[in-house]
ROTOR-888994 format. One record per residue: residue in three letters; x, z, y of N, C-alpha, C in turn. Coordinates in steps of 0.1 Angstrom, whole numbers, plus 5000, padded with zeros to 4 digits. Layout:
BEGIN
ALAXZYXZYXZY;...
***
This chain:
BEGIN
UNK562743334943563843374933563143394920;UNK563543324907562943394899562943494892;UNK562243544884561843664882562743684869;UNK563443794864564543804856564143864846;UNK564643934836564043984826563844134830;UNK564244194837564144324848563344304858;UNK562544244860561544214872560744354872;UNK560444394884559144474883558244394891;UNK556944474885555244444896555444424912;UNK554744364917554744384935553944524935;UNK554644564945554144694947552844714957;UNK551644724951550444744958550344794970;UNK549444734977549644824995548444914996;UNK548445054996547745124995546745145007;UNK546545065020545445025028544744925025;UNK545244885009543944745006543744754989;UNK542744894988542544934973541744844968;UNK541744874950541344754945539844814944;UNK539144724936537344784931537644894924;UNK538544894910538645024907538445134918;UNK539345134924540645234933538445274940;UNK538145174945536945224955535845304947;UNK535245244935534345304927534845454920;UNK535845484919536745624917536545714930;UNK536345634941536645734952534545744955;UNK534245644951532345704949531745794942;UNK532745744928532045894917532446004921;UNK533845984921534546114927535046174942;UNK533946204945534846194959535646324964;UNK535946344973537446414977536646504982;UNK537846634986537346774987536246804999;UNK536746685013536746715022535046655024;UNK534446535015533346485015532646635005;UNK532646654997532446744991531746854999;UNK532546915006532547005016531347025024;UNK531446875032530546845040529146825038;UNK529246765024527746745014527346885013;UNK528247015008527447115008526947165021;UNK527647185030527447255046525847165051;UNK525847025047524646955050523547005042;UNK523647025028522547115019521947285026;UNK522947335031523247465036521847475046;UNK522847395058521647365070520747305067;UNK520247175056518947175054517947315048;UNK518447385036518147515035517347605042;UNK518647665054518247735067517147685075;UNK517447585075515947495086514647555078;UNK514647495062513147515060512247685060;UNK514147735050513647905059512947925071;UNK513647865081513547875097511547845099;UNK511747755093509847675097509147775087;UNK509347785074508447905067508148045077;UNK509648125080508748215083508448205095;UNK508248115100507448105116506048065114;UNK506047985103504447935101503748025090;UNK504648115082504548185071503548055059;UNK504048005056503947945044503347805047;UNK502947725031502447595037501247615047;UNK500247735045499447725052499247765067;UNK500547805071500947865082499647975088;UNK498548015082497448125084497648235086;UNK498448285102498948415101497248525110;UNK497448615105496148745110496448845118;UNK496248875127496849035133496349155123;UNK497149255122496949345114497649465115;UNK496549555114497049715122497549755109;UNK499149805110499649885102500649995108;UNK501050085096501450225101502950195109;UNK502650295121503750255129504650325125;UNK504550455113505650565113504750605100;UNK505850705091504750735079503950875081;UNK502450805072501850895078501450945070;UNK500951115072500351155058498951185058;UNK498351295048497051275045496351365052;UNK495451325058494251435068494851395084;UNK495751315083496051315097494951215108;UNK494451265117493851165125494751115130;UNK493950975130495150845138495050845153;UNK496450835162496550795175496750655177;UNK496750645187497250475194499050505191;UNK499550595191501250615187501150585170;UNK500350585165500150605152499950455145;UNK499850355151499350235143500150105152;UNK500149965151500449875155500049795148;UNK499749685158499749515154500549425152;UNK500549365139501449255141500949145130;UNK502049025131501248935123501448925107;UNK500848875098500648905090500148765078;UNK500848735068500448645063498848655056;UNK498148585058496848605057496348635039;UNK497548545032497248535019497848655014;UNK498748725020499248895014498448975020;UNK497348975027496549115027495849125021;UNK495849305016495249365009493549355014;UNK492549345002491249335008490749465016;UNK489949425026489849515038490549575047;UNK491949485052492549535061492549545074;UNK492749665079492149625094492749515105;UNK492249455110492249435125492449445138;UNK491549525140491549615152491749745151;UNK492849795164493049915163492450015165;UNK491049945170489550045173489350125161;UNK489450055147488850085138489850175126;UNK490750205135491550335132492250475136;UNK491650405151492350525159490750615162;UNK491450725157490350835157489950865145;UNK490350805133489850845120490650895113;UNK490550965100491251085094491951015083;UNK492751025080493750925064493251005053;UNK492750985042492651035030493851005023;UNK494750945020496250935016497150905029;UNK498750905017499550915025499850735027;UNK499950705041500150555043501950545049;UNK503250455041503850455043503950375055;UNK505450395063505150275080505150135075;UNK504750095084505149895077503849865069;UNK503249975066501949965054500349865060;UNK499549795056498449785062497549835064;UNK496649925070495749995066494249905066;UNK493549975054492049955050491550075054;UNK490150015050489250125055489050225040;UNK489250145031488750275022490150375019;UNK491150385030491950505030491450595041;UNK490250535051489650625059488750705055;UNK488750865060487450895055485950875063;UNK485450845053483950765057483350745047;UNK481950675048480950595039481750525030;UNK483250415035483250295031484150395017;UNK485150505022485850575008485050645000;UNK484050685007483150754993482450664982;UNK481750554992481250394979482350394975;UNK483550374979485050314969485450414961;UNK485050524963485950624952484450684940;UNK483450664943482450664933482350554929;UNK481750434931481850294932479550304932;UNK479350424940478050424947477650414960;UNK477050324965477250304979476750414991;UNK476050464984474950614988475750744988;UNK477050744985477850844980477950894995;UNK478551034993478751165002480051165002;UNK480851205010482151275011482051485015;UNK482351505004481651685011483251785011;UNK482851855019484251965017483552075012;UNK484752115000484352234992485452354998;UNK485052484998486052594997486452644986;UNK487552654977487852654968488252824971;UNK487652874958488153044954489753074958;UNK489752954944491752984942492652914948;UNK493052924957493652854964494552764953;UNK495752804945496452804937496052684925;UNK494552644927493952534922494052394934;UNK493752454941493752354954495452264955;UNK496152344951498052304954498052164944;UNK496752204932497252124918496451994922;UNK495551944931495151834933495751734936;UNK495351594935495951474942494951424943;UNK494651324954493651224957493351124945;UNK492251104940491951034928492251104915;UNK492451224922491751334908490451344903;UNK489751334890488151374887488051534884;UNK487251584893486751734887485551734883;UNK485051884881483551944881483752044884;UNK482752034898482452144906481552284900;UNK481852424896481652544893481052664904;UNK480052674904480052804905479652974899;UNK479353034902478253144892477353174900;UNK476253154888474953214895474953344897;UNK474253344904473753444916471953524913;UNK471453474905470453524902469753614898;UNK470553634889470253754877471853834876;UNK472253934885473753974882473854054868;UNK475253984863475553994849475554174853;UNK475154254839475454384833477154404836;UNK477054554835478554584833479754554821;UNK480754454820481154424815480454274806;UNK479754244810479254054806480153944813;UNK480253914810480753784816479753694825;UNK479753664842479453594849478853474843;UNK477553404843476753314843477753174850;UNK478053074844478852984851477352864856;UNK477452774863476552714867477952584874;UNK477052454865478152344871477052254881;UNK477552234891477152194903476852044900;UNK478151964900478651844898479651804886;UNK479351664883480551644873480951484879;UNK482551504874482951394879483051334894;UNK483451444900483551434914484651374918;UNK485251284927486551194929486851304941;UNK488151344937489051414952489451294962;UNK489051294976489551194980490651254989;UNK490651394994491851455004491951635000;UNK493051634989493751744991494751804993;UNK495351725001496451745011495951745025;UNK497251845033496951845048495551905052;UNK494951935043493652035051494352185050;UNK494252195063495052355064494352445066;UNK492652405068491452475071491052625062;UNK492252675062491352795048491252935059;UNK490153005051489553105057490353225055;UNK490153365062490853445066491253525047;UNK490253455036490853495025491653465017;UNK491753325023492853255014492253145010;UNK491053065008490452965004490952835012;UNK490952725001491252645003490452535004;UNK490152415014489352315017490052195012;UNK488952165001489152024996487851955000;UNK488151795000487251704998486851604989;UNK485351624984485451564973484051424975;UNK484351314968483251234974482351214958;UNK481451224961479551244952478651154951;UNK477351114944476651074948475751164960;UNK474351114967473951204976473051334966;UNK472951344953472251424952472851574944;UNK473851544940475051644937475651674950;UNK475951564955476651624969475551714975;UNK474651714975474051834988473751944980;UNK473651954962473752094957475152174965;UNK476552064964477652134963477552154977;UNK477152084986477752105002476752285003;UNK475452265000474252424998474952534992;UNK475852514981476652634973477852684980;UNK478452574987479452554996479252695007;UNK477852675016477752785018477552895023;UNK477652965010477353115004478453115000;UNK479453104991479853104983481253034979;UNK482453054974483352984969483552914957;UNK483852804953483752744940484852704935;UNK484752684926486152614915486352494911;UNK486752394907486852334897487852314888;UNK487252244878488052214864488552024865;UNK489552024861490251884863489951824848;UNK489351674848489751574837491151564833;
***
């Protein structure tokens, strides 16, 4: 029939789109493709999480490593309740951290170690914290009894003092002022917290680490006698 001056178009069958209609639906695609493209980004995501922390990184180099099982504080000797193993990315440990739990159970904390923490050796007291807190390998760790107690409260570990006493030699006249005599200077506090060791007068036990030749004046004055120090 032909077509009149009112003709319309044939009406397109919408199960047989044209190139346009297709390349529209590539650039743009619909909610439900959409959707699916992200949930597939999602789970690729999660997966590589998944492989990292099992291998802990490209290098996958994990260490066993004794750290605090509970927080611990300062002077405490360590138990077998006190520490655990676990693993540990090799590239986040701190240098010198332990290992084995040989090489902490039984020994005294010079700081406070929070739980989850790693421990090293130069929070132990020993050889290895006296070289680390003088930076002399020959160094001493000595305990002092301090006069004033009330000096002892004002410490923190990686405090610098100078160890005081008075001489004893020549006792001052009535009304002179005591002869002061400084023992040591620049002594590193490595633990003055948690020593509850004080004597029936009230003196208070700090520890301070030295080289060996100041240390054995202070550990000799130590004693006879109670001493002071003055803070940097």
């Amino acid at each position: 029939m032909p077509a009149g001056p009112f003709s319309f178009p044939p009406l397109r069958n919408p199960l047989d789109p044209t190139l346009p209609d297709r390349l529209t639906a590539l650039i743009r695609p619909g909610w439900a493709r959409t959707v699916a493209v992200r949930r597939a980004i999602a789970a690729g995501l999660v997966g590589v999480a998944a492989v990292s922390a099992v291998t802990g990184g490209p290098s996958g180099d994990r260490t066993p490593t004794v750290v605090a099982a509970r927080d611990l504080r300062p002077g405490q000797t360590l138990t077998a309740d006190d520490v655990t193993v676990v693993e540990r990315d090799s590239s986040q440990l701190p240098s010198g951290a332990l290992t084995d739990p040989a090489e902490a159970i039984g020994h005294t904390l010079a700081g406070p170690v929070p739980a989850g923490e790693a421990l090293v050796g130069v929070r132990m007291l020993g050889p290895r914290l006296a070289a680390s807190a003088t930076g002399d390998a020959a160094a001493r760790v000595v305990p002092v009894r301090l006069a004033d107690p009330g000096v002892g409260d004002l410490l923190r570990e990686g405090d610098l003092v100078d160890v005081l006493t008075v001489a004893e030699d020549d006792p001052p006249s009535s009304g002179a002022a005591p002869e002061v005599r400084v023992l040591a200077t620049e002594a590193t506090v490595v633990l003055a917290q948690g020593t509850d060791r004080t004597s029936d007068r009230g003196e208070k036990v700090v520890l301070l680490a030295l080289p060996p030749e100041p240390a054995t004046a202070v550990a000799a004055a130590s004693l006879v006698s109670a001493l002071t120090v003055t803070l940097h």
